[in-house]
C-alpha positions as CSV (number, residue, x, y, z in Angstrom):
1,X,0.0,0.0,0.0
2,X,1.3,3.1,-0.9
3,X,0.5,4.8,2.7
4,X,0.9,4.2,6.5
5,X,-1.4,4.4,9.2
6,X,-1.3,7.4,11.9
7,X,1.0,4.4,14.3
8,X,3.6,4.9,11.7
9,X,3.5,1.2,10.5
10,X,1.3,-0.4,7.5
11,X,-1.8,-2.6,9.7
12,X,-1.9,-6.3,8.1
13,X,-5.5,-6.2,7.6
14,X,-6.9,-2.7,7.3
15,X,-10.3,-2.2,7.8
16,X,-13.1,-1.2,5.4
17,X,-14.2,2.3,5.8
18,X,-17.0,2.9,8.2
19,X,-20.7,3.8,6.8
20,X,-24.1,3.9,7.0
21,X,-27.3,2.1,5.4
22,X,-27.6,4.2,1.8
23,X,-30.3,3.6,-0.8
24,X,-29.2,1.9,-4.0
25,X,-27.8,4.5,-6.6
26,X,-29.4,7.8,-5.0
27,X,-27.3,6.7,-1.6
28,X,-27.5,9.1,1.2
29,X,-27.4,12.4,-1.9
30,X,-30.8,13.6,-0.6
31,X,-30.0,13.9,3.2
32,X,-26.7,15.3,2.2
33,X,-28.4,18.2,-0.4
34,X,-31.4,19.2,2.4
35,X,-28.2,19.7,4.9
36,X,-24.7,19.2,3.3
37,X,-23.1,20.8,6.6
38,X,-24.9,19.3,9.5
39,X,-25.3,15.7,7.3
40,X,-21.0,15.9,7.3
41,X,-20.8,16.9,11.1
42,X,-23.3,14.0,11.9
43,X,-21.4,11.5,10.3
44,X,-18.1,12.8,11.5
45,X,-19.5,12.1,15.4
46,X,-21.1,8.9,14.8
47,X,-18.6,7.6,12.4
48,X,-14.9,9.0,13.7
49,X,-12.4,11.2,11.4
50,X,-12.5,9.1,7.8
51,X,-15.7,7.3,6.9
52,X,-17.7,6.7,3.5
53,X,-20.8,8.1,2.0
54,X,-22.6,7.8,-1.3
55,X,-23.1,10.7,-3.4
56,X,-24.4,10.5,-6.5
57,X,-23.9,7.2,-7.2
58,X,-20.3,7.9,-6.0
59,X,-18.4,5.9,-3.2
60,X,-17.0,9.2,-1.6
61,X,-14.3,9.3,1.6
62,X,-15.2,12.1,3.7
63,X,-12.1,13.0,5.4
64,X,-11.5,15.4,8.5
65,X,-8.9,16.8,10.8
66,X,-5.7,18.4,9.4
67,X,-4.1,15.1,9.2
68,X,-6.8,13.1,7.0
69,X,-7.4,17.0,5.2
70,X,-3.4,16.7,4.3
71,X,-4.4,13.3,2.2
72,X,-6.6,15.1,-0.3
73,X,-4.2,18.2,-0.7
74,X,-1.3,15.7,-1.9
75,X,-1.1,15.7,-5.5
76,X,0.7,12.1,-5.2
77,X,-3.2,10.7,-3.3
78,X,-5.6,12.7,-5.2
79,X,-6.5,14.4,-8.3
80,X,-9.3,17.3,-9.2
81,X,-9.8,16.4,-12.5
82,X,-13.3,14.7,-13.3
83,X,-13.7,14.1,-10.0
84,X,-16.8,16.3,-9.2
85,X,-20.4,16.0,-10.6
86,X,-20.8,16.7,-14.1
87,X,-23.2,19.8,-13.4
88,X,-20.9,21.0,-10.9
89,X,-17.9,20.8,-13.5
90,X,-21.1,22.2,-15.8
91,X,-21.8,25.1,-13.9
92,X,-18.0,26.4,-13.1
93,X,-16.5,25.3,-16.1
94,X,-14.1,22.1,-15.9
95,X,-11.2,24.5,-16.6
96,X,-11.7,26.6,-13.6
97,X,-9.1,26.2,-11.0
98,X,-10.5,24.1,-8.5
99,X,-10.4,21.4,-11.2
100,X,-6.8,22.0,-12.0
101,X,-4.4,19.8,-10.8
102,X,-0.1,19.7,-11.5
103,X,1.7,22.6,-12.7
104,X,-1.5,23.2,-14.8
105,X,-3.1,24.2,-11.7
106,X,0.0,26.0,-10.3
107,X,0.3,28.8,-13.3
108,X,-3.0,29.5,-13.0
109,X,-2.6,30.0,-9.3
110,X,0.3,32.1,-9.5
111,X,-1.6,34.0,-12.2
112,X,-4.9,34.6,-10.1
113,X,-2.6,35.5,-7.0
114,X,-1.7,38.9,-8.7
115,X,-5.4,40.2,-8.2
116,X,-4.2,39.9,-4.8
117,X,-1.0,41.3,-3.3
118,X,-1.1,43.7,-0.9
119,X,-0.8,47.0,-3.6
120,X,-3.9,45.5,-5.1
121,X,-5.9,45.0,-2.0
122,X,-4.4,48.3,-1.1
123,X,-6.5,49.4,-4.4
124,X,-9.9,48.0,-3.9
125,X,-10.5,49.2,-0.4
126,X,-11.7,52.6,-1.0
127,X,-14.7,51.1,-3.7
128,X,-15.5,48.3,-0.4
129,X,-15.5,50.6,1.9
130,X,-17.9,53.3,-0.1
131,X,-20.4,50.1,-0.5
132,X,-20.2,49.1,2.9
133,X,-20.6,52.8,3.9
134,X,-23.6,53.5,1.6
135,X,-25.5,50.2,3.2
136,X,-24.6,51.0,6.6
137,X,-26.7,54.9,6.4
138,X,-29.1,52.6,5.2
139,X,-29.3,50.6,7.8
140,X,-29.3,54.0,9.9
141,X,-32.4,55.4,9.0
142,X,-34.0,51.8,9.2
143,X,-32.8,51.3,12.5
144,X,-34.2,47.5,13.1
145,X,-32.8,46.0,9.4
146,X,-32.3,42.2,8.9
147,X,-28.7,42.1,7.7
148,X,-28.5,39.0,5.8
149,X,-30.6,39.9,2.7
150,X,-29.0,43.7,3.5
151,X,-25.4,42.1,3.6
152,X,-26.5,39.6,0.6
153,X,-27.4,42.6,-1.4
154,X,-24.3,44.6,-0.1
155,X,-22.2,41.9,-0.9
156,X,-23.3,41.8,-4.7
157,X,-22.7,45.0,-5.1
158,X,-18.6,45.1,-4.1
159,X,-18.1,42.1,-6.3
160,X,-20.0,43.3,-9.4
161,X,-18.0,46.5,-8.7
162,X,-14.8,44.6,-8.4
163,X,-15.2,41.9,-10.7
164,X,-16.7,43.7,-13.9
165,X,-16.5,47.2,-13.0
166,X,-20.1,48.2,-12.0
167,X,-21.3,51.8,-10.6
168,X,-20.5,51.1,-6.8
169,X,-23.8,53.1,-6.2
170,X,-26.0,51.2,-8.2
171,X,-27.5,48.3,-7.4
172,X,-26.5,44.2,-8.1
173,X,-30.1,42.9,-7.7
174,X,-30.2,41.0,-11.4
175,X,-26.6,39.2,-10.5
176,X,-27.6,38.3,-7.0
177,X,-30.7,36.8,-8.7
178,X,-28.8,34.8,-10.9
179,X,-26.5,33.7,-8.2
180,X,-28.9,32.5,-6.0
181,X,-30.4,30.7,-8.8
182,X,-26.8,28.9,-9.6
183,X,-26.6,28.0,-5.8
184,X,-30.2,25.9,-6.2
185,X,-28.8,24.2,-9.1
186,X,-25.3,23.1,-7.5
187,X,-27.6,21.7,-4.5
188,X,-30.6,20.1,-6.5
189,X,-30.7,16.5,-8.9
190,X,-29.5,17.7,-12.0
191,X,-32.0,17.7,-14.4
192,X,-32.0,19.9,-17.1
193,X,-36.2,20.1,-17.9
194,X,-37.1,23.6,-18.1
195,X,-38.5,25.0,-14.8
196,X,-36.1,22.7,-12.9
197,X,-33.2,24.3,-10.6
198,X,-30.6,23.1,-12.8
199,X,-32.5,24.7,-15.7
200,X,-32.4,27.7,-14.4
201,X,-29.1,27.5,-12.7
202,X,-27.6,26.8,-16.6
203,X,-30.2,29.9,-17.8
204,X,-28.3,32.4,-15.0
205,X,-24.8,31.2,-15.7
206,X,-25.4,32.2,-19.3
207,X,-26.7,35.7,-18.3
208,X,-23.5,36.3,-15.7
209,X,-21.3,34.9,-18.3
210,X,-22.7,37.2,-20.8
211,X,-22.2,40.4,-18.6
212,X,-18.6,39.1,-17.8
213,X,-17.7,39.1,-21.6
214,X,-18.7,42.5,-22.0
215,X,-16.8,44.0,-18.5
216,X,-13.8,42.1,-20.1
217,X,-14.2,44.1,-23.8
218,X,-14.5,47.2,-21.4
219,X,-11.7,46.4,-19.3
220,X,-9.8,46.0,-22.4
221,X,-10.4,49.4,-23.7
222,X,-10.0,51.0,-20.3
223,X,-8.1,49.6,-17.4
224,X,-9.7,50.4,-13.8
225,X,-8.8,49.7,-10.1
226,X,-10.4,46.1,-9.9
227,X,-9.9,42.5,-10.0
228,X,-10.7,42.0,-13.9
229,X,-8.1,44.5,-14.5
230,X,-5.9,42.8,-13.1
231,X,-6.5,39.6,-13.9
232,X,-6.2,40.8,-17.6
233,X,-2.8,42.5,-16.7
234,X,-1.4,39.5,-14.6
235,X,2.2,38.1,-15.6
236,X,4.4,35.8,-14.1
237,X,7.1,35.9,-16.0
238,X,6.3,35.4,-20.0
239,X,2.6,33.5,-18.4
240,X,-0.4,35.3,-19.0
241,X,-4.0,34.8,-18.4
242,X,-5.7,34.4,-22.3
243,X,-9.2,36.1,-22.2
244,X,-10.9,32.5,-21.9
245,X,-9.1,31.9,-18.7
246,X,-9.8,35.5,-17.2
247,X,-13.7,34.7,-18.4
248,X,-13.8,31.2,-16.5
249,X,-12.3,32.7,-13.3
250,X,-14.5,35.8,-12.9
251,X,-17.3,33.5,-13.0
252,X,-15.5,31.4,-10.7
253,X,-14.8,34.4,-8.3
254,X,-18.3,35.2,-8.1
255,X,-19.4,31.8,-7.4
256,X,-16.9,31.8,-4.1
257,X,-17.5,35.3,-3.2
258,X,-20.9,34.1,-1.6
259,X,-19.1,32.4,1.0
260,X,-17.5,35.7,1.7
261,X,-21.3,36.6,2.4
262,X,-22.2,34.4,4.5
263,X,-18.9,34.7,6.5
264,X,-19.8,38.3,6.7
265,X,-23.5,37.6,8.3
266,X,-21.5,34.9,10.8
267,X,-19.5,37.7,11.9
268,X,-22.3,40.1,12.5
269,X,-24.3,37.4,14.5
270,X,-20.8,36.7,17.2
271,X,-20.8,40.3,17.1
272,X,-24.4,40.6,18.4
273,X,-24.4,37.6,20.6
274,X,-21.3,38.9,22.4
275,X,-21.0,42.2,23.3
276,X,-18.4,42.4,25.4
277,X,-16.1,40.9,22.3
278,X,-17.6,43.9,20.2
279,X,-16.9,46.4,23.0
280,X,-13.5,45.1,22.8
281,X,-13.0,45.9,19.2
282,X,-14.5,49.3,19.4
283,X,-11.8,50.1,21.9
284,X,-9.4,48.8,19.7
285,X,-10.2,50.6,16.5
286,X,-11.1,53.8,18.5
287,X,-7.2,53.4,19.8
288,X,-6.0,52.4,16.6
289,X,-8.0,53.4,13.6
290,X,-7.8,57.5,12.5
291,X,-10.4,59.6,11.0
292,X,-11.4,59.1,7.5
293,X,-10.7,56.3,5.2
294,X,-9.3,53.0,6.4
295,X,-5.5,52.0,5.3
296,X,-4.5,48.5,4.3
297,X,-1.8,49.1,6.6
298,X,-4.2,50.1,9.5
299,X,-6.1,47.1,9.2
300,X,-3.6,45.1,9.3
301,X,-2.6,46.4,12.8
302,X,-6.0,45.4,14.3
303,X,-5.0,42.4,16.2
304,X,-7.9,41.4,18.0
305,X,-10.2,42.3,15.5
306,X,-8.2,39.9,13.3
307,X,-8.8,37.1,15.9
308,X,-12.3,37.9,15.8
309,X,-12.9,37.7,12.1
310,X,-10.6,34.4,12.5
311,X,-12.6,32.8,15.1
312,X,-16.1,33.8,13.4
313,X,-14.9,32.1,10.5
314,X,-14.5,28.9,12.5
315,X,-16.9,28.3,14.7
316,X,-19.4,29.6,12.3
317,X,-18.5,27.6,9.1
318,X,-20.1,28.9,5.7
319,X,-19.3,26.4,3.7
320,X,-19.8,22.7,4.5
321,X,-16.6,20.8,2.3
322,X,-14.2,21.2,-0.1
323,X,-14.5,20.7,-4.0
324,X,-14.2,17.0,-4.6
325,X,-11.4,14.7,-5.5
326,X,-10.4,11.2,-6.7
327,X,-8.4,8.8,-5.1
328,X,-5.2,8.1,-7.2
329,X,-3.5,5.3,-5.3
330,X,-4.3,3.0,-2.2
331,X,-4.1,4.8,1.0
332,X,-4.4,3.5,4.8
333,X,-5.6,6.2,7.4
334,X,-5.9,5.3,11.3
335,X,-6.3,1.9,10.1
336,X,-9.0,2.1,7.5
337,X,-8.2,1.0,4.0
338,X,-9.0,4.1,1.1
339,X,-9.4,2.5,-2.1
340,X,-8.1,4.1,-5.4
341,X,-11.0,5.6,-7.6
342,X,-12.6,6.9,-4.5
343,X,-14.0,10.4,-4.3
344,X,-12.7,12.1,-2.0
345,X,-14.1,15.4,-0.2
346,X,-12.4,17.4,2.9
347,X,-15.1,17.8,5.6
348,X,-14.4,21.9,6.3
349,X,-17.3,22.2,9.0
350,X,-16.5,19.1,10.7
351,X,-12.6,19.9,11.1
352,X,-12.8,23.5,12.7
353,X,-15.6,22.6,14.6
354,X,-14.0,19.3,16.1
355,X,-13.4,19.2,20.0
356,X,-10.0,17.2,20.0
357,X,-8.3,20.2,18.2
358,X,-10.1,22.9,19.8
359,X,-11.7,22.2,23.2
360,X,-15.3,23.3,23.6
361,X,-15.2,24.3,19.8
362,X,-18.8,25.3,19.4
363,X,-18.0,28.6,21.7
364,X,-16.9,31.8,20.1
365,X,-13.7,32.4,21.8
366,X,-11.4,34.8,19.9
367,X,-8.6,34.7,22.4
368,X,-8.1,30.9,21.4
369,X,-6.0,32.7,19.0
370,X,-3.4,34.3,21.1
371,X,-1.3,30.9,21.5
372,X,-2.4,28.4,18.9
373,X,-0.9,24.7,18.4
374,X,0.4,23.6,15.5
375,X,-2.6,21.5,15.2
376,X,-5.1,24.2,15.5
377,X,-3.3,26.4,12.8
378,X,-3.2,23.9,10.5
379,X,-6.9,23.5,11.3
380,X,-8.2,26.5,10.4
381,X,-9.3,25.4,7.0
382,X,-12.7,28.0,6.4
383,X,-11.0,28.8,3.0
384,X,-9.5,25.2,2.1
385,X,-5.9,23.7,2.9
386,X,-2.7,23.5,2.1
387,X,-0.2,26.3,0.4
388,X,-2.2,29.5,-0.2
389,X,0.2,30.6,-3.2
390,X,-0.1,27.3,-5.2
391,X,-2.1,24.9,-3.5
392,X,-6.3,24.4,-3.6
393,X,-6.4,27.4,-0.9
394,X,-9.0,30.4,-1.9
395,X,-7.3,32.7,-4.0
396,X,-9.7,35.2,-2.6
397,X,-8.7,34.4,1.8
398,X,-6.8,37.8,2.1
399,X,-9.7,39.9,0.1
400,X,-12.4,38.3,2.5
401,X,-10.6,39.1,5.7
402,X,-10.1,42.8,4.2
403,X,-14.1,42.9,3.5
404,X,-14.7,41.4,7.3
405,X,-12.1,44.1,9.3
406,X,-13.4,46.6,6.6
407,X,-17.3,45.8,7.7
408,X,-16.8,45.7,11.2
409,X,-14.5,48.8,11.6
410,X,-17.0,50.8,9.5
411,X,-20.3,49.0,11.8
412,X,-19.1,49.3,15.6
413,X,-16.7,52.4,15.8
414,X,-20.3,54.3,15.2
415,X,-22.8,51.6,16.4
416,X,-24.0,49.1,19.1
417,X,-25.6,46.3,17.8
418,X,-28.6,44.6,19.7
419,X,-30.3,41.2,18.6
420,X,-33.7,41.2,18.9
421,X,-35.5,38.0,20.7
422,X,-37.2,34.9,19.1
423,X,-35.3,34.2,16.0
424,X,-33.3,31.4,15.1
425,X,-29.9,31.9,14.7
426,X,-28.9,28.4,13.4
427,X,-26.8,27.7,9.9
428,X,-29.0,27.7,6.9
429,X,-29.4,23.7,6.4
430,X,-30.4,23.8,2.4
431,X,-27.9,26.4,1.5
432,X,-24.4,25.6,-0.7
433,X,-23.6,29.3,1.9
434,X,-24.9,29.2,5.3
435,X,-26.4,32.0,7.2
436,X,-28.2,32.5,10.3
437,X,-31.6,30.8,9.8
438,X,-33.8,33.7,10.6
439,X,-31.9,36.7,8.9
440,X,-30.5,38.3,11.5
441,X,-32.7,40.7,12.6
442,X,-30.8,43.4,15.0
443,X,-31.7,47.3,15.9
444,X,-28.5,49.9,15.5
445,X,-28.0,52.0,18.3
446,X,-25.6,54.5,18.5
447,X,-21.7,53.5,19.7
C-alpha cells in the first residue's frame, strides 16, 4: 500500500471504511443536499475522522482533521480532474481552477494570486468601503434592518463593482438573482427540464457569463482599479491569463465570493451575541484606527479584530466541504483502508468545529487565537488547505478578511448592535452558503 497508518506502520489487515445504510444509486445524496453541513458533522461524530458516503452514485471518503485534510491536498493521493459531478464541473466550467491539478493548476494559481498582493488589495479598499458605507446609512435610517438579505445585497454589489466594474452606487439585484439561482442548481438532482433548478441554474450562468464578456471588452479598452483588470494584466514571468481563462475565473470568483457573504452575516451574528467581544474591538479601533478612510496598513494592525474575524470564520462555518477529489492510489488512514478511484471530499465544518483540536469548539472564543498549536493552525481550514500561493487554498482568503475588518470597523466604531428576541440563529441547512436561519434581525444603536 502506498500509505501508512497514523501508528507509523502499514496494519496487516486494514479495515473497510465505516458507513451507513444508503439507498441503491441515489445513496445518502438527498440527506446530504437538504443539509450538506450538519449531514458531514453527523457523520463525523457517529462515524470517527474518515468514513464513506454515497453521493451520487459515487463511493466518496469524507475525510476530516488536518491530518486526513493533508491526504486530499497531496497531489501524489488525489487528483481534481473529473472528480466532481458533471453539473458542478457544468456550472463552473471544468477548466476553472479548482479542477486543476499539476503545474496546470499551479500557473493559473500564480496567475490569479496577482489580483491579490497587498498594492492591489491596497487598491480595492476605497470602492469596499464606499459600498459598505452606503448600506450601513441605510441601515441607519432603518434602524431595526435584517442584515442577511441587506449584507447579501451589499455583498453583490462590491463584487460586481470589483469583478466587472459596476457603478459602486447602483445596485447588483439582477446578478444576486442569478446567483442565488446557480446555488439551487449546485444543490438540486440535475435535471435539465425547463422549470427545474438546474435549468435555471444553466439559464443564470449564461446571463452572468454574458455580462462578464462585456466587463472584459470594457476592461480591455479602459483599465480600472479592480480585480478584472488585473486579472487581464497578470504576468508571471512570460505567463499570462488568455481572455478564456480571465472569463472562466470571474465566473468562478463570483461563485466563491458568496461564502465571503455568508462569512460576513456569521460575523455580525458573534458580534451581536457577544458584546463584550464587540466592545472590545471598538476600543481597539477607537485606539487604533484615525479619521477618515481605512488604510490596508491600518487594518492590518488590528490584532484582536483579526482574531475575531478568525474565530467567526471557524466556529461559524459557511461552507460545509471542499470541491471534490479522486483517489489516485491505495491509502491506509488510522487503520482504514482508502481505495483508489474513490472520491474524495475534505469535511471543512467538521474539522474547525472538532473538539480534540479545539476544546469546547462550538464557543466563540477569539482569544483561542493568542497561543495556537500547531494542530489548531493547521486547522483552520474555512478557505481550504494546504499552500495558499499554489495549493487548492481560496485565492480570494486575504480579500475576504479585508471585507470582514473593513465591515466591522466601519459598523461598531459608530454603532451598538442589539439582537432582537425569538429568531433562530442556526446555519442555513439547504444552503451551498450558510447563514443565520432567521436573517438576523438586529436594531443599530448608536456607539
Amino acid at each position: 500500500m502506498s500509505e501508512v497508518d497514523s501508528s507509523g506502520s502499514a496494519p496487516s489487515s486494514p479495515r473497510p471504511l465505516p458507513s451507513k445504510f444508503s439507498l441503491p444509486l441515489i445513496g445518502e445524496t438527498l440527506n446530504f443536499i437538504k443539509d450538506p453541513g450538519g449531514f458531514m458533522i453527523r457523520r463525523s461524530h457517529e462515524l470517527g475522522r474518515v468514513f464513506m458516503v454515497n453521493i451520487l452514485g459515487k463511493k466518496t471518503v469524507c475525510l476530516v482533521g488536518p491530518e486526513a485534510f493533508s491526504l486530499l491536498l497531496d497531489e501524489a493521493n488525489a487528483q481534481r480532474k473529473g472528480a466532481n459531478a458533471p453539473h458542478v464541473e457544468k456550472l463552473f466550467d471544468p477548466h476553472a481552477v479548482p479542477f486543476l491539478d499539476g503545474e496546470t493548476h499551479r500557473r493559473r494559481k500564480k496567475l490569479l494570486m496577482e489580483a491579490f498582493t497587498p498594492a492591489a488589495l491596497e487598491e480595492y479598499l476605497p470602492v469596499i468601503e464606499q459600498i459598505i458605507s452606503r448600506y450601513q446609512k441605510r441601515w441607519e435610517k432603518l434602524g431595526t434592518v435584517a442584515l442577511v438579505p441587506e449584507l447579501n445585497a451589499m455583498g453583490f454589489s462590491i463584487a460586481a463593482t470589483l469583478f466587472t466594474g459596476a457603478d459602486p452606487e447602483a445596485s447588483a439585484a439582477d446578478i444576486e438573482t442569478a446567483f442565488g439561482q446557480i446555488g439551487a442548481g449546485l444543490l438540486s438532482i440535475p435535471v435539465a427540464i425547463p422549470g427545474t433548478p438546474y435549468a435555471r441554474a444553466l439559464k443564470a450562468r449564461e446571463y452572468l457569463l454574458g455580462i462578464i464578456d462585456k466587463a472584459i471588452a470594457a476592461h480591455e479598452q479602459v483599465p480600472r482599479k479592480d480585480v478584472l483588470s488585473r486579472l487581464l494584466s497578470a504576468r508571471v514571468g512570460d505567463e499570462k491569463l488568455g481572455k478564456d481563462e480571465v472569463r472562466i475565473e470571474t465566473f468562478h470568483f463570483f461563485g466563491a465570493y458568496a461564502a465571503v457573504i455568508g462569512g460576513l452575516s456569521m460575523l455580525a451574528k458573534c458580534l451581536a451575541e457577544d458584546p463584550a467581544v464587540a466592545a472590545r474591538v471598538r476600543e481597539e479601533i477607537s485606539r487604533e484606527v484615525p479619521p477618515g478612510p481605512l488604510a490596508l496598513a491600518t487594518a492590518s494592525k488590528l490584532g484582536y479584530l483579526d482574531r475575531v474575524c478568525k474565530e467567526s470564520r471557524r466556529v461559524a462555518p459557511t461552507l460545509p466541504i471542499t470541491f471534490f477529489g479522486q483517489i489516485k492510489r491505495e491509502l491506509v488512514f488510522e487503520g482504514f483502508r482508502i481505495p483508489a478511484g474513490f472520491s474524495a471530499v475534505g469535511c471543512i465544518g467538521a474539522t474547525v468545529l472538532e473538539d480534540r483540536t479545539y476544546p469546547d469548539a462550538s464557543k466563540f472564543n477569539p482569544d483561542r487565537w493568542l497561543n495556537p498549536t500547531e494542530q489548531q493552525k493547521a486547522a483552520w481550514i474555512p478557505h481550504g488547505g494546504g499552500v495558499h500561493t499554489e495549493g487548492h487554498r481560496c485565492a480570494g482568503e486575504a480579500l475576504a478578511t479585508l471585507m470582514l475588518k473593513t465591515f466591522a470597523v466601519l459598523l461598531l466604531r459608530e454603532h451598538t448592535l442589539q439582537l432582537l428576541p425569538g429568531q433562530d440563529l442556526s446555519p442555513t441547512k439547504d444552503k451551498l452558503f450558510a447563514t443565520p436561519a432567521g436573517g438576523l434581525h438586529v436594531r443599530l444603536g448608536p456607539a
